[in-house]
ROTI-669374 format. One record per residue (C-alpha): x, y, z; residue in three letters. Coordinates in steps of 0.001 Angstrom, whole numbers, padded with zeros to 6 digits, always signed. Layout:
XYZAla ...
END
This chain:
-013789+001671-027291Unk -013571-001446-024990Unk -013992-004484-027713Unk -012704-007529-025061Unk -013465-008156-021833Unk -010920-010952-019967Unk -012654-012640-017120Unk -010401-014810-014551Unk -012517-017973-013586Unk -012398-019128-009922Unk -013622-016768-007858Unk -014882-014225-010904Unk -017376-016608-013132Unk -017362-020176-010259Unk -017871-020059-006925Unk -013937-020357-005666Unk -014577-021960-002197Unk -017030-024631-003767Unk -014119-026224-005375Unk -010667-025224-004165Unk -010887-024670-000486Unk -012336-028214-000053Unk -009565-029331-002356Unk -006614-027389-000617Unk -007221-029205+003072Unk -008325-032141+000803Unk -004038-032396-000593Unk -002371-030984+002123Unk -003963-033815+004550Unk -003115-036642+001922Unk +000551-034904+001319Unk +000646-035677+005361Unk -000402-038974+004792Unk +001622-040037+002115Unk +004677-038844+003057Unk +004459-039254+006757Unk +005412-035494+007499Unk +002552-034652+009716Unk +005097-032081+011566Unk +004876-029793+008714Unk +000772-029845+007846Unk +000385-026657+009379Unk +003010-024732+008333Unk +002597-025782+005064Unk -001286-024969+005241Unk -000312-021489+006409Unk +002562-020909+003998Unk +000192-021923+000991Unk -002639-019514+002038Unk -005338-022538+003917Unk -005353-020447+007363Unk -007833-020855+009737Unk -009868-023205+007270Unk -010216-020323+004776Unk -008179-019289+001230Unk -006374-015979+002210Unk -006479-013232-000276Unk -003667-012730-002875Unk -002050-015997-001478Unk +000024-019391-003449Unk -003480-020861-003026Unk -005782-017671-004430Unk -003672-017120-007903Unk -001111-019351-008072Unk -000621-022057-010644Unk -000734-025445-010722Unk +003057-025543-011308Unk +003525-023065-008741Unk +002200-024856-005997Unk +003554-028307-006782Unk +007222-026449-006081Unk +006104-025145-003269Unk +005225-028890-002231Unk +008706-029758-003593Unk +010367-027377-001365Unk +008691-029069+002025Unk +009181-032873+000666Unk +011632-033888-002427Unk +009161-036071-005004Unk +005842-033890-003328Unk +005775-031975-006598Unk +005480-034907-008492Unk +002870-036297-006115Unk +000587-033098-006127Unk +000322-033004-009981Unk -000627-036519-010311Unk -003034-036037-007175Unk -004590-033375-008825Unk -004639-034970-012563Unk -006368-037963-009933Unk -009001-035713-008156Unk -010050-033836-011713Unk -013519-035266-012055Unk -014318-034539-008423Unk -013351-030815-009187Unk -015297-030777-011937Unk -017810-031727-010269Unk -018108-029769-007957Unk -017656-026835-010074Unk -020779-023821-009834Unk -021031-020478-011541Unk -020964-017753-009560Unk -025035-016901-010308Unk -025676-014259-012682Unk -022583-014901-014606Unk -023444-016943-017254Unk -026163-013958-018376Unk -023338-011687-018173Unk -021395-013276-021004Unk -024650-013951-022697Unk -025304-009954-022895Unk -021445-008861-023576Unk -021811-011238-026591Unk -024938-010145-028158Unk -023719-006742-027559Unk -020428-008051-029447Unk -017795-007927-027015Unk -015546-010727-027151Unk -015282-012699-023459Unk -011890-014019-023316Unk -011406-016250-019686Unk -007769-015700-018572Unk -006666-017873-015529Unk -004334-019612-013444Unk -006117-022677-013459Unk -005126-025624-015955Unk -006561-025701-020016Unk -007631-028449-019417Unk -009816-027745-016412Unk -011041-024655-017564Unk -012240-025979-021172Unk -013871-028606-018931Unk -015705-025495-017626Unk -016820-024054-020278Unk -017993-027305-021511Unk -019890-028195-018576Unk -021877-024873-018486Unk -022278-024483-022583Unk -020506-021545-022610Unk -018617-022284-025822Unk -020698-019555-027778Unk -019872-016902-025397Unk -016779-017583-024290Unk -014455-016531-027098Unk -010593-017621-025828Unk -008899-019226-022959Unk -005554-018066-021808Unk -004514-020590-018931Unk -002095-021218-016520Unk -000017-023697-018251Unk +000037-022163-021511Unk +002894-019506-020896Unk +005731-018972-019110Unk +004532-015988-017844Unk +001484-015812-014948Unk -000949-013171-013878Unk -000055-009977-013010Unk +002810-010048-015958Unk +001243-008638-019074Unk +003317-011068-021309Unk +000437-013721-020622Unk -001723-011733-022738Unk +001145-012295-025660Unk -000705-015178-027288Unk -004401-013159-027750Unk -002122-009998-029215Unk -000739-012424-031787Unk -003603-014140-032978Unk -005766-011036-032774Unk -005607-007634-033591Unk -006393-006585-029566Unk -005049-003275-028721Unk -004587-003242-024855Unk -006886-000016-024580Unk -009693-001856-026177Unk -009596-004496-023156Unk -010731-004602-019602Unk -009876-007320-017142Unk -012596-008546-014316Unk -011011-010560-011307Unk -011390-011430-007564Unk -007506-011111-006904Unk -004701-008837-007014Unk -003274-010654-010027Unk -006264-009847-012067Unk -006019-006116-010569Unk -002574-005518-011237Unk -002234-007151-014512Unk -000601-004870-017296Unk -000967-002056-014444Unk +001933-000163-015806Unk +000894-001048-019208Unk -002201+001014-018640Unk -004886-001949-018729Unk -008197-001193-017016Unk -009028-003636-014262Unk -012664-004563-012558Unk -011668-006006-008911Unk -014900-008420-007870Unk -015543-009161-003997Unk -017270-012630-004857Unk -013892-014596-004755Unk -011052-014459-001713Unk -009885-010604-001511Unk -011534-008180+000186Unk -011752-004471-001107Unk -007953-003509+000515Unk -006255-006392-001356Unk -007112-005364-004585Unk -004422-002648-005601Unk -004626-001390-009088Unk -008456-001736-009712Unk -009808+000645-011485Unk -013393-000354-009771Unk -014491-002890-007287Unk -017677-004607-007274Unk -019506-006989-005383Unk -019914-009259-008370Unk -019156-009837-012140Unk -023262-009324-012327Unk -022306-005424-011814Unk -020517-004663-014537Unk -023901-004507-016942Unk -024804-001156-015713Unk -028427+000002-017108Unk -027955-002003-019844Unk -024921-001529-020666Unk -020777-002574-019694Unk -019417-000578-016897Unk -016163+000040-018258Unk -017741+000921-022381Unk -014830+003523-023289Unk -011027+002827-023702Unk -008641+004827-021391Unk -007509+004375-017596Unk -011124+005473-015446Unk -008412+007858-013340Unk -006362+008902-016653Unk 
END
């Protein structure tokens, strides 16, 4: 019996390209300015995932962390890494800001609530910008736990993320689905058996979501006449 339902956040429950795609040619231009190394903009852009002004699916830029792509700046520029995470810790409130629920989503925690599931948002992004988000939208009533990117050593796909909510809870893994826009979400605790809900509302398109157990256009899906998609425990193709 499913009992908790972890939701990624860009891309899943906000509207990705709202925020980050603005913000990705937004750094890379002002890493070209600061450091003078115009000769690199485009590589860099393409390397990170910003290619042909769009976020490419399962790229640095889709599911990375913040961490992760200030050492990919440090690899282009020595001191860049530095430089990107006070740029972002500069830029927060404009990202906040800018920040929009995917529509539809906020009813969908709503209903897995009062039908006592427990919504736990698992992401790449920072804590600190994703309990801005659930702030903003007053979500803290149906949003249950936040697993983010800088809490663990471990990222998305690797199940180990998931450590913290299996020692301050008594999850079982069978009792849990996962809902994301990215292979990271897809693939997470694949050979662990976790079920997995790929959504097409973020940057990957139905191919680039190995491991899903569905796809969907959108979170909203997953209430399905009333009820979650995904209700009983075991693998959908066990």
């Amino acid at each position: 019996m499913t009992r908790v339902i972890l939701f990624d956040k860009d891309g899943t429950l906000m509207d990705y390209h709202k925020v980050w795609t603005p913000y990705a040619k937004r750094s890379i231009e002002a890493f070209a300015q600061e450091f003078d190394r115009h000769d690199i903009k485009d590589e860099l852009a393409h390397r990170l995932g910003l290619i042909d002004g769009e976020i490419a699916p399962n790229s640095i830029l889709a599911s990375g962390t913040g961490e992760t792509i200030q050492n990919y700046f440090e690899r282009y520029q020595k001191g860049a890494g530095k430089w990107m995470k006070a740029f972002y810790e500069e830029n927060l409130d404009s990202l906040r800001d800018s920040m929009e629920l995917i529509e539809g989503a906020e009813d969908v925690l709503h209903h897995l609530a009062a039908d006592g599931y427990k919504n736990v948002i698992v992401t790449s992004d920072s804590r600190l910008s994703t309990e801005y988000f659930v702030r903003k939208f007053s979500l803290e009533n149906v949003v249950h736990e936040v697993v983010a990117g800088d809490d663990s050593a471990f990222h998305k796909p690797d199940i180990r993320i998931l450590d913290p909510l299996f020692k301050k809870y008594d999850y079982a893994l069978e009792e849990m689905v996962m809902v994301g826009d990215n292979r990271a979400d897809t693939m997470l605790g694949y050979e662990e058996g976790l079920r997995t809900i790929g959504v097409l509302s973020g940057t990957s398109r139905r191919q680039d979501m190995a491991g899903a157990d569905i796809i969907l256009d959108s979170v909203t899906e997953i209430i399905q006449d009333g009820r979650f998609i995904m209700d009983e425990g075991g693998r959908s193709d066990a």
